[in-house]
N, C-alpha and C positions, 0 to 999 in steps of 0.2 A: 406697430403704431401707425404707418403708415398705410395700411389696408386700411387702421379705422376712420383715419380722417377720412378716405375716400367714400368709406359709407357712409360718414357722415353728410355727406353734400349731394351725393345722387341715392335717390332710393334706391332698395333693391327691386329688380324687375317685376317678379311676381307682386309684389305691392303697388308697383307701378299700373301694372295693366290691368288689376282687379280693380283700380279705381276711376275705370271708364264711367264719364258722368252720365254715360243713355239708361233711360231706363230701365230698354231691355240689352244688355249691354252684347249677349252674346246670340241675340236673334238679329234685330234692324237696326242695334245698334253695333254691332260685329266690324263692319270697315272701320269705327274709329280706334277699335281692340288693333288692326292691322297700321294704321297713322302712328297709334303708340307704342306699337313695335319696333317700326321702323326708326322713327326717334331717338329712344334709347339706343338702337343700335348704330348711331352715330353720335348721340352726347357723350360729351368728354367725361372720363372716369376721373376726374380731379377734384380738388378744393374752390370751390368758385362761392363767394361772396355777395357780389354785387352782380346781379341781373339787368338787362333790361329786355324788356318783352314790348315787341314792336307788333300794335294792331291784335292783342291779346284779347281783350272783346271782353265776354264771360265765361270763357272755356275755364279759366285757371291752370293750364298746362304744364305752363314753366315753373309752378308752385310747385305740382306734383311730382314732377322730375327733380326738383331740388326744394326740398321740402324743409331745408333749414337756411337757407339764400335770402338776404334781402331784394325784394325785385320792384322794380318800376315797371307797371304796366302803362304804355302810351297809346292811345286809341281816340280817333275823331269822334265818335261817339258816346257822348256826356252822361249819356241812359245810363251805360255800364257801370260805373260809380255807384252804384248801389248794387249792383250783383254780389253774393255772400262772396264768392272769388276773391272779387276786390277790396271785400272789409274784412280778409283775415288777416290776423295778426301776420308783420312779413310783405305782403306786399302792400302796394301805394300807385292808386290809381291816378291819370294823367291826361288830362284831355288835350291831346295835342296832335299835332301833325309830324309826321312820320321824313316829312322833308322836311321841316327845320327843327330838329330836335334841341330842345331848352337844357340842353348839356354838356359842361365844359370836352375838351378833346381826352379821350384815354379814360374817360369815367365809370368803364365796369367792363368787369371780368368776362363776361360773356353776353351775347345777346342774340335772340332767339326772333325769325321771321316767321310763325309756322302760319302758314294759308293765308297769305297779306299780298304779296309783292303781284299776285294775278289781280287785288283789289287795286294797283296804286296804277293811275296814269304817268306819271314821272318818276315810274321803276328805279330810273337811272341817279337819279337825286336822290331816294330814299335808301337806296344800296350805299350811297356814298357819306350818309349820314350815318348809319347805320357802322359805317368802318371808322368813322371818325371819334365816334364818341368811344370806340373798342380797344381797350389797352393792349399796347403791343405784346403778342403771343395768346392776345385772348382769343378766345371761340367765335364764329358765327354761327349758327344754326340755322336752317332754312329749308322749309318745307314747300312745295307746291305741286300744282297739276304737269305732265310733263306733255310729250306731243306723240303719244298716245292715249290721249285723254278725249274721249268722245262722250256723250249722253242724249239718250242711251249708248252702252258700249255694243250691245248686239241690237240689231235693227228688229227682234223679232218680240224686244218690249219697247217698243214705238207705241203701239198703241195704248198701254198704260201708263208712258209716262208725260212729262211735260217735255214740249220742242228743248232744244240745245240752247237755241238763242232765249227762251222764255228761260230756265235755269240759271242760265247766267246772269240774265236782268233782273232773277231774285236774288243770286247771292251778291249781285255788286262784281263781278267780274269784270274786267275793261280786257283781258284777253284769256286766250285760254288754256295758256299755260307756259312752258319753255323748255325748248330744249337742254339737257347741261351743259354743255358747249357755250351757249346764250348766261347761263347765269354763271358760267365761269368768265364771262366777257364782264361781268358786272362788276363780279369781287375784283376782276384783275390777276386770279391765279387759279391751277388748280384746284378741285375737290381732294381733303385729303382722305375723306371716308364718305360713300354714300348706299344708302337701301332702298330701291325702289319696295310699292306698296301699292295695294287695288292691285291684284291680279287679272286676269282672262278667266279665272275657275272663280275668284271671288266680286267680279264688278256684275253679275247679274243680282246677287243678295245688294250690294251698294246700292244698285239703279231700283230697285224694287223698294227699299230702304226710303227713295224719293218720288217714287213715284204718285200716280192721282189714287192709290187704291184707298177702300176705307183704311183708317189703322188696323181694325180688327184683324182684316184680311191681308194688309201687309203684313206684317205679324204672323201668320201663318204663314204664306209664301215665304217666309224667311226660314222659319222652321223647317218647311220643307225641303226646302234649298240647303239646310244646313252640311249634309253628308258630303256632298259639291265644295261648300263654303270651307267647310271644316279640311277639306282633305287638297285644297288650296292652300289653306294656310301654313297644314303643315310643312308640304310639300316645297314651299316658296323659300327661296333663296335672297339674301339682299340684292345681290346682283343680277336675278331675273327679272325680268319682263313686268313692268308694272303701269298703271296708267299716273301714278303720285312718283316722285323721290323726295329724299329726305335727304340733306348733305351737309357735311361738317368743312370749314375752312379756318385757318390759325393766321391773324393780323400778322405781319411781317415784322 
């Protein structure tokens, strides 16, 4: 009885990662196949209910990992509200600010930061909002760049891609990422499970992925790259060497 409810609140894996939303999910879209591995392998194997999804955009992520979860998506951006994401049945989109969340203390079971906290300049407010509203023994979840995080990661696709700093003034980065050490100063305690992700064998398919090339031709280089990519991924361990982590921590 107990295994079921469990599967009933996190998908199973293999469902999980086949529902990478890129196109091409296993060419240039491949590093977000390696993001949603890493994830599950730190989401909690339990009954969670109440979500909330801090800076969740139009990705739909926190849906897919808990795909029978009520979830609040909170995102400064008002667009998103029409992404099919945000009108399926289950979740409830939010336009709000990530520092002052519009919810009482201990109002859900879990809450998920994945790729936000490198967007927020008052990290520190939005990490402590983010605990406040988390009932005690629930999950945080929290994804981002770490400080092995370069782009390009090899100097020797410089010339096809865009500068570091141009990259980051598209995605809205305010830094470039953090040490664990650093976002453990945030939550206040240890990580109690974490996966690094983007390897050294798999960040040339990433950096190509965004690069200036046509699509066409990224799209092959990716292809190409795959043997590399592939034999990265297998290869990769949570706890090697990665340019992203993924990490889980339990409210006190």
């Amino acid at each position: 009885m107990l295994e079921f409810v469990r599967r009933a609140y996190k998908a199973p894996r293999g469902v999980f990662l086949r529902r990478n939303p890129f196109p091409k999910p296993l060419l240039d879209g491949f590093f977000y196949r390696e993001k949603m591995r890493a994830i599950y392998h730190v989401a909690p194997d339990e009954p969670v209910a109440r979500i909330l999804e801090v800076g969740g955009g139009r990705s739909g992520l926190t849906a897919l990992l808990y795909p029978q979860a009520q979830i609040v998506n909170i995102d400064l951006d008002r667009t998103y509200a029409d992404a099919p994401s945000n009108r399926q049945p289950g979740t409830n989109f939010i336009c709000g600010d990530a520092t002052q969340l519009p919810f009482p203390d201990g109002a859900f079971d879990l809450v998920t930061m994945f790729d936000v906290m490198e967007h927020i300049p008052e990290d520190r407010a939005a990490m402590a909002e983010a605990l406040r509203v988390l009932r005690p023994g629930g999950a945080l979840l929290v994804s981002t760049p770490n400080e092995y995080w370069r782009f390009p990661y090899y100097r020797a696709l410089r010339p096809i891609c865009p500068s570091e700093q141009s990259i980051m003034a598209e995605w809205g980065h305010v830094r470039r990422g953090y040490r664990l050490e650093e976002l453990e100063g945030l939550v206040g305690q240890s990580a109690q499970k974490i996966a690094n992700f983007i390897t050294p064998l798999t960040a040339p398919s990433h950096d190509v992925s965004f690069s200036g090339l046509p699509a066409r031709l990224r799209t092959l280089v990716c292809a190409l790259l795959m043997p590399l990519t592939g034999l990265g991924y297998v290869l990769h361990r949570p706890d090697g060497r990665g340019t992203e982590t993924a990490a889980l921590w339990r409210k006190a």
